[in-house]
SEFIZA-3560 file (N, C-alpha, C; in Angstrom, 3 decimals):
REM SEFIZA-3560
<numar><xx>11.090</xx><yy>6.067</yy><zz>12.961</zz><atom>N</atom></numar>
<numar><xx>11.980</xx><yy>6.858</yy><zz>12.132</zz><atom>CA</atom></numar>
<numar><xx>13.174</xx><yy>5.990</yy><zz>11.758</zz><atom>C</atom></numar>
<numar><xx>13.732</xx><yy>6.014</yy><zz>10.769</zz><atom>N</atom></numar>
<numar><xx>14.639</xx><yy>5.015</yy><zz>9.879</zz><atom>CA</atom></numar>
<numar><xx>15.987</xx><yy>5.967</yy><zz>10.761</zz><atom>C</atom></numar>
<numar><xx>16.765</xx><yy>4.667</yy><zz>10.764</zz><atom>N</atom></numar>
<numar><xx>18.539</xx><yy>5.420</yy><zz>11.179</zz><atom>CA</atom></numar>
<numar><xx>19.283</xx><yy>4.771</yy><zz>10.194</zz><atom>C</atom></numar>
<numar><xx>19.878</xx><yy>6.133</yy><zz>9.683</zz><atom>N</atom></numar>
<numar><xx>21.258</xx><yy>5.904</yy><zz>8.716</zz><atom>CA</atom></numar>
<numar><xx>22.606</xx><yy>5.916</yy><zz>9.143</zz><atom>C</atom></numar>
<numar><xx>22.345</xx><yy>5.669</yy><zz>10.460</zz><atom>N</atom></numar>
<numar><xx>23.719</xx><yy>5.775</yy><zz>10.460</zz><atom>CA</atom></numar>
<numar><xx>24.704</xx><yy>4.949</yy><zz>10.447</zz><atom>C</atom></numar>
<numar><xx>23.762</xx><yy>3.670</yy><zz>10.226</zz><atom>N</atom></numar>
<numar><xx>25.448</xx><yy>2.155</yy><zz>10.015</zz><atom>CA</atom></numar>
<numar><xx>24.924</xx><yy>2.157</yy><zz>8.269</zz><atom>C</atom></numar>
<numar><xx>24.786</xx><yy>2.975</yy><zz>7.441</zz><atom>N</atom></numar>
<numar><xx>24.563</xx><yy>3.358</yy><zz>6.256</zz><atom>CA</atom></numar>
<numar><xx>23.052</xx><yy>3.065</yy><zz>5.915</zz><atom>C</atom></numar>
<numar><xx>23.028</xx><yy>3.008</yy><zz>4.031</zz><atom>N</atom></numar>
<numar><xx>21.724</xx><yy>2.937</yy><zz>3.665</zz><atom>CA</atom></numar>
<numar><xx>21.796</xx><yy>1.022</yy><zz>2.585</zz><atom>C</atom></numar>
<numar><xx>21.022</xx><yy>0.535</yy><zz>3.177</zz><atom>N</atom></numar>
<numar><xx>20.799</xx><yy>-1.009</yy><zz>2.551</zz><atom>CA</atom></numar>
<numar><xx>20.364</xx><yy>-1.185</yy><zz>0.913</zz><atom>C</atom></numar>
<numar><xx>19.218</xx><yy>-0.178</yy><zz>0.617</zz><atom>N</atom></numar>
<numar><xx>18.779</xx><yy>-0.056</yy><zz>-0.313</zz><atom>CA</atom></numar>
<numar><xx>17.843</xx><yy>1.523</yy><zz>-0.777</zz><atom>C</atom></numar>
<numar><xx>17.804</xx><yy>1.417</yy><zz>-2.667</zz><atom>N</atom></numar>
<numar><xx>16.597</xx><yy>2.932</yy><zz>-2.239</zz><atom>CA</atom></numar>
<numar><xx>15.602</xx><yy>2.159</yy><zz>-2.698</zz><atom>C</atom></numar>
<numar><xx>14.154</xx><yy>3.054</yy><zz>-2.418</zz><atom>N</atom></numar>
<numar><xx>12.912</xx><yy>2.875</yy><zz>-3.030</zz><atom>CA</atom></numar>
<numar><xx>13.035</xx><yy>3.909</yy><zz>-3.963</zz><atom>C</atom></numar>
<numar><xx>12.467</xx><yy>3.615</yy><zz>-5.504</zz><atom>N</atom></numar>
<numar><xx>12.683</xx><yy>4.474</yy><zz>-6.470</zz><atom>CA</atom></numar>
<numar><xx>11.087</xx><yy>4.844</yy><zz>-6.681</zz><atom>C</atom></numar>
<numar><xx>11.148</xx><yy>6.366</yy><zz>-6.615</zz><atom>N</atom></numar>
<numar><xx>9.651</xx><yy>7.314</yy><zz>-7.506</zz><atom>CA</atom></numar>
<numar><xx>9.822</xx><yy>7.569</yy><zz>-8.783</zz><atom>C</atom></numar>
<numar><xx>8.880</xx><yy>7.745</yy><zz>-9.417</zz><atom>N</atom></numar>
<numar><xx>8.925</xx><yy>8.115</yy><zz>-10.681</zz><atom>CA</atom></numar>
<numar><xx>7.886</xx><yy>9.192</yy><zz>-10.942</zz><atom>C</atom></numar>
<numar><xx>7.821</xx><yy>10.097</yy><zz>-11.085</zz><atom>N</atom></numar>
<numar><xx>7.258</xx><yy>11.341</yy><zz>-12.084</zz><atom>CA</atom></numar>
<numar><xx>6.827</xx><yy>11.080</yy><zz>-13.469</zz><atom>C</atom></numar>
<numar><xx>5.187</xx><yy>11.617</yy><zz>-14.016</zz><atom>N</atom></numar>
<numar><xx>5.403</xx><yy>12.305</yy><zz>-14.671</zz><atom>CA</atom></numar>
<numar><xx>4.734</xx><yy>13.453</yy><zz>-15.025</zz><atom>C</atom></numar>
<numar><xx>5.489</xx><yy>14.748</yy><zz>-16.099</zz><atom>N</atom></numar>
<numar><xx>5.578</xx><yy>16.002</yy><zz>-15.780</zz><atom>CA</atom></numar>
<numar><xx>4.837</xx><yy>15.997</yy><zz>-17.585</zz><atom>C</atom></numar>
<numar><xx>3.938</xx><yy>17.306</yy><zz>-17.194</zz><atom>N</atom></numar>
<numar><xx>4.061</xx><yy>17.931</yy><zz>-18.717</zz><atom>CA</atom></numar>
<numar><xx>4.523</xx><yy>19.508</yy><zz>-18.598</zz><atom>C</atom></numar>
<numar><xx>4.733</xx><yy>20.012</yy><zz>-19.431</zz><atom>N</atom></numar>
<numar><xx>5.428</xx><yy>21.137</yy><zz>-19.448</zz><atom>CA</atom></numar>
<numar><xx>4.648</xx><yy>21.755</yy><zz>-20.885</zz><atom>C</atom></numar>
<numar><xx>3.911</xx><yy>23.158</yy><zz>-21.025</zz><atom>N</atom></numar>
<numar><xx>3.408</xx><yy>23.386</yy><zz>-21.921</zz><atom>CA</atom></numar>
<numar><xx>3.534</xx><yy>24.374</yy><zz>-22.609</zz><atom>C</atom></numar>
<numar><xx>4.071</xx><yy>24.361</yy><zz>-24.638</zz><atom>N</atom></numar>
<numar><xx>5.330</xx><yy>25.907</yy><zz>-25.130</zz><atom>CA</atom></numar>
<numar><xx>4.352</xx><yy>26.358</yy><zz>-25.771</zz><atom>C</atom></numar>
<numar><xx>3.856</xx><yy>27.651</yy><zz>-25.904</zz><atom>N</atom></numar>
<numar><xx>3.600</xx><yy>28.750</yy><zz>-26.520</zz><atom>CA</atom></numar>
<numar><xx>3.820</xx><yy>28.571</yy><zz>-27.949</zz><atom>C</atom></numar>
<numar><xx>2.580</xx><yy>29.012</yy><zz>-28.539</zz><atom>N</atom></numar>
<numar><xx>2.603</xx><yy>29.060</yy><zz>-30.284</zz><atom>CA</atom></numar>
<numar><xx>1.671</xx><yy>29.622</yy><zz>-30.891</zz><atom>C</atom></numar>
<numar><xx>2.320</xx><yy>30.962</yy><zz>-31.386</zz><atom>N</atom></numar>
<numar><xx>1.641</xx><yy>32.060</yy><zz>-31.819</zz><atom>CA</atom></numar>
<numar><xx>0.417</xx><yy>32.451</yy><zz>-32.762</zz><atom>C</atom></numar>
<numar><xx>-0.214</xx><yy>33.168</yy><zz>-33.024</zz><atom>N</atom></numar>
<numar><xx>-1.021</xx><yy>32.973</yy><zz>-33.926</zz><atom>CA</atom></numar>
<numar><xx>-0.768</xx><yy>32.637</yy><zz>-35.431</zz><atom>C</atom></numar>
<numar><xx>0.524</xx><yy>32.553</yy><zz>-35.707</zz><atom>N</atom></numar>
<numar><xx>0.789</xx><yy>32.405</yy><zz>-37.011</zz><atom>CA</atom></numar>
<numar><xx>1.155</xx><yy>30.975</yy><zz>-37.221</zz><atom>C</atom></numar>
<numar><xx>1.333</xx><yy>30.038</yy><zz>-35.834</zz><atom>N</atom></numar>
<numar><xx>1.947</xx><yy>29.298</yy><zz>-35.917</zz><atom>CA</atom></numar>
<numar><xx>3.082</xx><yy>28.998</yy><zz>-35.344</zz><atom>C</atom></numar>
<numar><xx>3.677</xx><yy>30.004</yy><zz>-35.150</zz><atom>N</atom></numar>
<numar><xx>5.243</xx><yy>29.827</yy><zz>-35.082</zz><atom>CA</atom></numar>
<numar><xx>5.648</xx><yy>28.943</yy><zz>-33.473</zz><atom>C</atom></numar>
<numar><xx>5.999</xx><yy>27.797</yy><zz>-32.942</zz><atom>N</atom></numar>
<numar><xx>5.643</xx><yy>27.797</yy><zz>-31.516</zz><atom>CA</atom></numar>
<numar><xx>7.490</xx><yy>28.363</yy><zz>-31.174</zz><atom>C</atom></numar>
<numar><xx>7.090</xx><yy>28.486</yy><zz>-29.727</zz><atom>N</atom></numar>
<numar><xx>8.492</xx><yy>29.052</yy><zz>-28.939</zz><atom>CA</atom></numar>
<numar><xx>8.752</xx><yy>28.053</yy><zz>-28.095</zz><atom>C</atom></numar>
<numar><xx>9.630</xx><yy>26.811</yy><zz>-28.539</zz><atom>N</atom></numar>
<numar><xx>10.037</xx><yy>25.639</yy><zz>-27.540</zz><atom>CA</atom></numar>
<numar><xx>11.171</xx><yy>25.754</yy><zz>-27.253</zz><atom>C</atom></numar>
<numar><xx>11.432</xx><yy>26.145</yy><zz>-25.861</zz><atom>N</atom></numar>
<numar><xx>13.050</xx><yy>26.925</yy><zz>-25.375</zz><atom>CA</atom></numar>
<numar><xx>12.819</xx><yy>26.508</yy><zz>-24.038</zz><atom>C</atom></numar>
<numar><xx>14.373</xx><yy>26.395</yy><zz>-23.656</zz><atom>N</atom></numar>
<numar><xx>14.191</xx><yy>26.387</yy><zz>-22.269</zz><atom>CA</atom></numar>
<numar><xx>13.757</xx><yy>27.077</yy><zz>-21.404</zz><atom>C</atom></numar>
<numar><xx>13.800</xx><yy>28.690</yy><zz>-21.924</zz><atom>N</atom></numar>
<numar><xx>12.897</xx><yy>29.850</yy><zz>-21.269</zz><atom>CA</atom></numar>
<numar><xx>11.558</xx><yy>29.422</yy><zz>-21.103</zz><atom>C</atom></numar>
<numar><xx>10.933</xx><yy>28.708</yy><zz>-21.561</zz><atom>N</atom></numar>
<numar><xx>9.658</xx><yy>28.656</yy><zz>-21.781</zz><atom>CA</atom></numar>
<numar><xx>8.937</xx><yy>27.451</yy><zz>-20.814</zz><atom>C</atom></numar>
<numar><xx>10.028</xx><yy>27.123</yy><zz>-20.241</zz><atom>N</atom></numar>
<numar><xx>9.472</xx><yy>26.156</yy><zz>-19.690</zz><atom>CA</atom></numar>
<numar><xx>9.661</xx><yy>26.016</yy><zz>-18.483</zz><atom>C</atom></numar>
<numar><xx>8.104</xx><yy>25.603</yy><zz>-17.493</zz><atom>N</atom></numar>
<numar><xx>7.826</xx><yy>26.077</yy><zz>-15.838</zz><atom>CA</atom></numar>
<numar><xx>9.384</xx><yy>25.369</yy><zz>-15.275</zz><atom>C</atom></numar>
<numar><xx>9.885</xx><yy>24.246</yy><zz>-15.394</zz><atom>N</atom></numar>
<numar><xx>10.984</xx><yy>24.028</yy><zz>-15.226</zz><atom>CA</atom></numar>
<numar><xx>12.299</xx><yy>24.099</yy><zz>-15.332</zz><atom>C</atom></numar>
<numar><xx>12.587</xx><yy>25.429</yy><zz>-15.919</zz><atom>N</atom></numar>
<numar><xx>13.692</xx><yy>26.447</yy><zz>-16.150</zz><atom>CA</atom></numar>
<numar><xx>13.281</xx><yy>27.071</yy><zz>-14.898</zz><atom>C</atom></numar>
<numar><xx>14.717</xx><yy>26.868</yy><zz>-14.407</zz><atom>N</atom></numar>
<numar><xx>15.542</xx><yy>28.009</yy><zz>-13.073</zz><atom>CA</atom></numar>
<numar><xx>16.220</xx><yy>29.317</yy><zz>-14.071</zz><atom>C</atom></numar>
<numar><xx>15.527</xx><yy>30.425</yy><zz>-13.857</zz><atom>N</atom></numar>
<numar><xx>16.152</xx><yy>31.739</yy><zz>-14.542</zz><atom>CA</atom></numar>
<numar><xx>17.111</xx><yy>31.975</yy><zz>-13.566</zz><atom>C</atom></numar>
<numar><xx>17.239</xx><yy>31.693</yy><zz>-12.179</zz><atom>N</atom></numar>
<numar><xx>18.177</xx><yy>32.540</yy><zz>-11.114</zz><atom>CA</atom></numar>
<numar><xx>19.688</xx><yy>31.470</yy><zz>-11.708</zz><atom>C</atom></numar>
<numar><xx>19.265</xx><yy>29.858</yy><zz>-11.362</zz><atom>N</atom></numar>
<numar><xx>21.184</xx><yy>29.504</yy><zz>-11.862</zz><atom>CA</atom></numar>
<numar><xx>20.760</xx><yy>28.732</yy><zz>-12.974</zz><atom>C</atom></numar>
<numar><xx>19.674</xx><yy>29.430</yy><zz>-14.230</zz><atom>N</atom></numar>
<numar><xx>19.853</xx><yy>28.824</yy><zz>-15.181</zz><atom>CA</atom></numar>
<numar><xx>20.708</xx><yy>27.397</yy><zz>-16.004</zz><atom>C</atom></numar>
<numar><xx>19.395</xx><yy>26.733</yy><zz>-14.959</zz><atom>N</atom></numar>
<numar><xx>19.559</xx><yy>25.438</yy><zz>-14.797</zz><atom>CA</atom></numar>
<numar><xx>18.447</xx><yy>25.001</yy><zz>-15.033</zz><atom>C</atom></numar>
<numar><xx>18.323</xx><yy>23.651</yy><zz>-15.652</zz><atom>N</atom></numar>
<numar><xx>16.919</xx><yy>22.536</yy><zz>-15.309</zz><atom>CA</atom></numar>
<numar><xx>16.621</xx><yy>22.282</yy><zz>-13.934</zz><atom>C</atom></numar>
<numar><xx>15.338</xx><yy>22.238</yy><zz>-13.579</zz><atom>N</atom></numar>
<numar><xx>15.001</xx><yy>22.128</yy><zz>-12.055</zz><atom>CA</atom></numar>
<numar><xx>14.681</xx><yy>20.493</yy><zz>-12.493</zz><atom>C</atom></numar>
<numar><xx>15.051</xx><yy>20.009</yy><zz>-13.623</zz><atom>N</atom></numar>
<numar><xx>14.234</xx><yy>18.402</yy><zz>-13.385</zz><atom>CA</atom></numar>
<numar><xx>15.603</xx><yy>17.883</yy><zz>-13.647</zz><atom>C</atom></numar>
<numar><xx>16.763</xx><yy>17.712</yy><zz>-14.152</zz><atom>N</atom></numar>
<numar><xx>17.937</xx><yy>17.174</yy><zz>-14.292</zz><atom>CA</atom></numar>
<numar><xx>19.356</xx><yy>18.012</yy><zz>-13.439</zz><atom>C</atom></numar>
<numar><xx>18.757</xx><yy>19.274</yy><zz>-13.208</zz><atom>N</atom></numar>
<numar><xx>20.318</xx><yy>20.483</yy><zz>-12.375</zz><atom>CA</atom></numar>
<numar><xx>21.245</xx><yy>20.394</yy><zz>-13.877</zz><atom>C</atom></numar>
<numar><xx>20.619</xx><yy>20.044</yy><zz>-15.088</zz><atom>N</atom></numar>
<numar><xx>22.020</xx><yy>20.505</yy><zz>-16.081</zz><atom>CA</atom></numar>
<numar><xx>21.625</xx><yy>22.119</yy><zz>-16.406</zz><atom>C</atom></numar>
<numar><xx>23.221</xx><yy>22.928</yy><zz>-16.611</zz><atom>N</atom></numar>
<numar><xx>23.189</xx><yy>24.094</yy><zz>-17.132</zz><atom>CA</atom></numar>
<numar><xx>21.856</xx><yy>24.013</yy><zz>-18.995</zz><atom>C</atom></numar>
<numar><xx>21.641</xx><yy>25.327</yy><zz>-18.871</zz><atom>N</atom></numar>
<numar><xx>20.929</xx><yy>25.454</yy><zz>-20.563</zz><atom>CA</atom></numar>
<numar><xx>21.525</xx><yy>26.326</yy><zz>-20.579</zz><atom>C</atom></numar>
<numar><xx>22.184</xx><yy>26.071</yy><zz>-21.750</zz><atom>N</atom></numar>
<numar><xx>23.079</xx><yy>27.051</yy><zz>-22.820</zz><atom>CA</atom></numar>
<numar><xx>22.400</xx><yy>27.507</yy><zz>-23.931</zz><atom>C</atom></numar>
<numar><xx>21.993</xx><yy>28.849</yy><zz>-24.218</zz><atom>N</atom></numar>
<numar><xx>21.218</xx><yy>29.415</yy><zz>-24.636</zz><atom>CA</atom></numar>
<numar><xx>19.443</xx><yy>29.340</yy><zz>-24.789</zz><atom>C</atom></numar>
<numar><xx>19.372</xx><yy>29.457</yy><zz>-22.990</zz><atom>N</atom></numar>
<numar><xx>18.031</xx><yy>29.268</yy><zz>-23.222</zz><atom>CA</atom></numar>
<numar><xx>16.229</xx><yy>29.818</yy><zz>-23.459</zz><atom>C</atom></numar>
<numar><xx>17.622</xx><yy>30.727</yy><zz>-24.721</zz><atom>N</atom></numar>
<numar><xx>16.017</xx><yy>31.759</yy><zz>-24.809</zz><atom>CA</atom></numar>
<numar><xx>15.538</xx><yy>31.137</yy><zz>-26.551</zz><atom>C</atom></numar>
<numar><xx>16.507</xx><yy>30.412</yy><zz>-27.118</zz><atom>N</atom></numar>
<numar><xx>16.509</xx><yy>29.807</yy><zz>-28.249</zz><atom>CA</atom></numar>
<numar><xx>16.314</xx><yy>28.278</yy><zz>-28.231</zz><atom>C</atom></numar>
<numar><xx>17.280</xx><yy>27.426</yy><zz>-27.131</zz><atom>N</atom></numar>
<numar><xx>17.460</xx><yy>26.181</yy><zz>-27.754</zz><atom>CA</atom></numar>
<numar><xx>16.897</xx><yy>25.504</yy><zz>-26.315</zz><atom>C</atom></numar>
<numar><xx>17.048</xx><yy>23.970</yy><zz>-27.027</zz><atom>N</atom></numar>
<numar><xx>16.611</xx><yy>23.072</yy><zz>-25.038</zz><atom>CA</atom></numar>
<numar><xx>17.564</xx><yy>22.285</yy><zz>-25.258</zz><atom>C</atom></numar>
<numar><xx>17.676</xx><yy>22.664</yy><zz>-23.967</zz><atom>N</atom></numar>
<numar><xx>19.319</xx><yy>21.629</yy><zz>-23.560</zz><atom>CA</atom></numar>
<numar><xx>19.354</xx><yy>20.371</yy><zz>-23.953</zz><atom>C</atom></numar>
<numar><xx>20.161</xx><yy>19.726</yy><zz>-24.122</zz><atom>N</atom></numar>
<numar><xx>20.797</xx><yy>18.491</yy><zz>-25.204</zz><atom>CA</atom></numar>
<numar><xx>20.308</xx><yy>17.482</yy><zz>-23.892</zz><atom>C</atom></numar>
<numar><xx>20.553</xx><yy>18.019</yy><zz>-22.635</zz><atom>N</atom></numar>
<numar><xx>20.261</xx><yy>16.806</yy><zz>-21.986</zz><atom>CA</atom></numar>
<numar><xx>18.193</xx><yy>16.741</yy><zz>-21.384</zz><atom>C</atom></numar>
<numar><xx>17.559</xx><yy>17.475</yy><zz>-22.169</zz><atom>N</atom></numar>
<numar><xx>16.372</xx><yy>17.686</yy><zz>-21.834</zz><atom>CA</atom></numar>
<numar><xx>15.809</xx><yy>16.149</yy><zz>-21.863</zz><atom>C</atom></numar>
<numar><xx>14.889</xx><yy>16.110</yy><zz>-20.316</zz><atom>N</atom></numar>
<numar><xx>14.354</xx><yy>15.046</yy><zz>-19.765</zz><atom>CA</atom></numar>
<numar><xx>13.040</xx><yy>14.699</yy><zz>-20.625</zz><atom>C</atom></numar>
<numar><xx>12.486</xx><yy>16.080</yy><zz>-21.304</zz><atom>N</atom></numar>
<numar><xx>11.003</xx><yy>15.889</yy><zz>-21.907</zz><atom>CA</atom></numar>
<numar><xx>10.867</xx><yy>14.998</yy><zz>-23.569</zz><atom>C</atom></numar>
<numar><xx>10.064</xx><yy>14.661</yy><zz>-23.289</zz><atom>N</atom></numar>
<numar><xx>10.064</xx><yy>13.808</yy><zz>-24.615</zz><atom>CA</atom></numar>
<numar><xx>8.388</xx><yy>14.161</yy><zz>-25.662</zz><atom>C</atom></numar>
<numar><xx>9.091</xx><yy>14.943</yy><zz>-26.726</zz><atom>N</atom></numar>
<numar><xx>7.992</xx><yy>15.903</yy><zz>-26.868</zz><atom>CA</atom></numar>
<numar><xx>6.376</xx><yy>14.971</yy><zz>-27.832</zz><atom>C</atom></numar>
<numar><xx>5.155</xx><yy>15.307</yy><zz>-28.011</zz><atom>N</atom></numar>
<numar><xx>4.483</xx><yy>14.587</yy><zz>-28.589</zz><atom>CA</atom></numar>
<numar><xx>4.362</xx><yy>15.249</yy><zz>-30.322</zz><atom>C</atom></numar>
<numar><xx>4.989</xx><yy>16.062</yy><zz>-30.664</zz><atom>N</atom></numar>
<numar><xx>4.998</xx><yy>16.265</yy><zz>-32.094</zz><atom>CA</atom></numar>
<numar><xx>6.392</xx><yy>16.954</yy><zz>-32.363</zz><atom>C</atom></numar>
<numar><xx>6.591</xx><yy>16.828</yy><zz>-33.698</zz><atom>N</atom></numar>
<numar><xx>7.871</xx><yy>18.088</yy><zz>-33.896</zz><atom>CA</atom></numar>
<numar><xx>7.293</xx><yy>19.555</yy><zz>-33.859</zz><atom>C</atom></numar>
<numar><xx>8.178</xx><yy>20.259</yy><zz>-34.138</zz><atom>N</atom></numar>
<numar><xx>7.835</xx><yy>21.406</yy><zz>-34.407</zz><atom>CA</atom></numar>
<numar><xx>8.688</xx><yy>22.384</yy><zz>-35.156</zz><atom>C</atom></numar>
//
């Protein structure tokens, strides 16, 4: 077991990656919101992948969104 207690020397870095998948209706229309996505915290409406607040997230995705999408929409 590692001891921290005369501190930490270095980190080992992980990397992720995530897809996240938005809803789009029969007409077309898709719904890409932060609501919509498995990684929206509804309780402190927050990103569970960055902890930033989403400000209005039944409409928009937060400015600091981690996802990097494969088409517009």
């Amino acid at each position: 077991m590692a001891d921290f207690s005369d501190g930490v020397s270095r980190f080992i870095v992980g990397t992720a990656t995530v897809k996240a998948y938005f809803p789009v209706d029969l007409k077309g229309n898709p719904s890409v919101c932060c609501e919509q996505c498995p990684f929206f915290n509804r309780r402190s409406v927050r990103c569970n992948l960055n902890e930033q607040i989403c400000n209005y997230p039944g409409k928009y995705i937060g400015g600091s969104c981690p996802l990097e999408f494969e088409e517009t929409y």
